[in-house]
Structure formats: structure tokens, C-alpha cells
N, C-alpha and C positions, 0 to 999 in steps of 0.2 A: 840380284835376287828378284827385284820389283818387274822386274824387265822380261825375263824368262816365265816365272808364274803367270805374269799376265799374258802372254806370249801363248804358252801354255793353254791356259781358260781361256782362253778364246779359238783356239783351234778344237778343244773338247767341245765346245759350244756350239760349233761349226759343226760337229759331229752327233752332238746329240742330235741337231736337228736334220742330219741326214738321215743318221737310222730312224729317227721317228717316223719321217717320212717313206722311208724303207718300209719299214712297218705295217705305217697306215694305208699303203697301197700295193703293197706286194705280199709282207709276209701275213697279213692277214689273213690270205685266199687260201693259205694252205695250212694253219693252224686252226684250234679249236677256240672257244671264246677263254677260257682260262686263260692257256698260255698265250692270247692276247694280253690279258691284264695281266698277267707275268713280264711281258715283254715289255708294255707299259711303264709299271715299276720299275724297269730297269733304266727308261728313258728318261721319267722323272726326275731319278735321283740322282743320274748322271748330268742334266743339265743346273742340275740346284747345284751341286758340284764340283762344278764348272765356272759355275758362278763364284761360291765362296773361294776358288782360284785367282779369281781378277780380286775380289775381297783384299785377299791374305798378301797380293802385289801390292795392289794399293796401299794397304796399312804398314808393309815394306816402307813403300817411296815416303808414308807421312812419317812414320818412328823409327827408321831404318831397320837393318834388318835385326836377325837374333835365330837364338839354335832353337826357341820354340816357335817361331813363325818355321821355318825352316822345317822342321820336322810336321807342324801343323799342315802342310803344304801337301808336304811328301804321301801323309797319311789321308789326305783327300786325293790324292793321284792313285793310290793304291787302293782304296776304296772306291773309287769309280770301275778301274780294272776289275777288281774283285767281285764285288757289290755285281755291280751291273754287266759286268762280261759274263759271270756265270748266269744270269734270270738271260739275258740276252742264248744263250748256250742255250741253258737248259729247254727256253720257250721254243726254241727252234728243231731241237734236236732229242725232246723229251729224255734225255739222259738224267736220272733222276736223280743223280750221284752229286751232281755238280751243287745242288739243293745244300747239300750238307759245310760247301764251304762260301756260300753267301752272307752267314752271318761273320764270318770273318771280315768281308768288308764293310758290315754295319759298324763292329768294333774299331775299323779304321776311321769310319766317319763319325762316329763318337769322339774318339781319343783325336783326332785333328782337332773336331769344334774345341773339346775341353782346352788342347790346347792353346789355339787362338783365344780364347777366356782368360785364361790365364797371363798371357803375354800381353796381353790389353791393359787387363786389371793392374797385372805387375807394373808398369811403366806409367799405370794415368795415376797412383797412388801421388798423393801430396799434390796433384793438381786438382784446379777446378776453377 
């Protein structure tokens, strides 16, 4: 699991920062200043995301693994896709539809973090 996740975050990472830089020199020339910072937002949240990937690896390799890192993981992968595929879509392609299923991938990266919360807390109880 530690191996793959991190694996993972790091190739999303690679890619946040293509498309940003996609972004900041190409698809700006042909968007409006919104769906700039729509496109933005998508870049943002996808590299913070990316990040808590290598995160959720790492705390793999130190606590081994478990079905809420596991699922914690899955739900930051699906919320990058989600989250930031559609603002990434929508900014490009003003499809305004896509709008309506983005906060589903906020609800993915909510319910990862809680996850990851919870799989932490649960394991570090009785130490210190």
C-alpha cells in the first residue's frame, strides 16, 4: 500500500504541475479571467492532494497499513478526478453542467481527510 500511494502522489504531483503550467501559458490565452481561477482551483487542490497521497503512504510504511488509510487514499484519488477534472473541464470548455458534480469531489476530500483523522487518532490512543 505505502509503495503504490506514494507511487501514485507523486506522479499526480508531476501532473499538477504540468497542467498548471499548461494553464499558465497556454490555456490562459484563450480563457476569460474566471475560468482562469476556476482552472486554478483545480490545480490547487489537485497538488495539496497529491501531496496528502505521499502523506497517507508514508503513515502506511510508519503504522502499516489499514481499510481506513486504504479507503482514505482512494477518496483523495477520486476527489482529485472529480474535484479538479470537472473545474479543469468546465474552465476549458465552459460546460456549465460539470459545475453541479464538483462538490462531489469536495465530499471525497473531506471524507479521506476525516478518514485519515480517524486512523491516526484510532492507533496513537494509549500512546505518548
Amino acid at each position: 500500500m505505502q509503495r503504490k500511494w506514494m507511487m501514485l502522489g507523486a506522479i499526480l504531483m508531476m501532473l499538477s504541475v504540468a497542467i498548471g503550467a499548461f494553464g499558465a501559458h497556454i490555456v490562459k490565452e484563450h480563457i476569460d479571467a474566471k475560468a482562469l481561477a476556476t482552472y486554478e482551483t483545480g490545480v490547487q487542490y489537485h497538488m495539496i492532494h497529491a501531496v496528502a497521497l505521499l502523506i497517507v503512504g508514508l503513515t502506511a510504511g510508519q503504522l502499516g497499513e489499514s481499510t481506513k488509510l486504504r479507503w482514505s487514499a482512494r477518496l483523495l484519488l477520486i476527489g482529485i478526478i472529480v474535484f479538479s477534472g470537472s473545474l479543469y473541464v468546465l474552465s476549458t470548455t465552459g460546460i456549465k453542467i460539470l459545475g453541479a458534480i464538483t462538490p462531489i469531489g469536495g465530499v471525497a476530500f473531506i471524507t479521506g481527510w476525516l478518514l485519515f483523522a480517524l486512523d491516526v487518532w484510532q492507533r496513537g490512543k494509549g500512546r505518548s
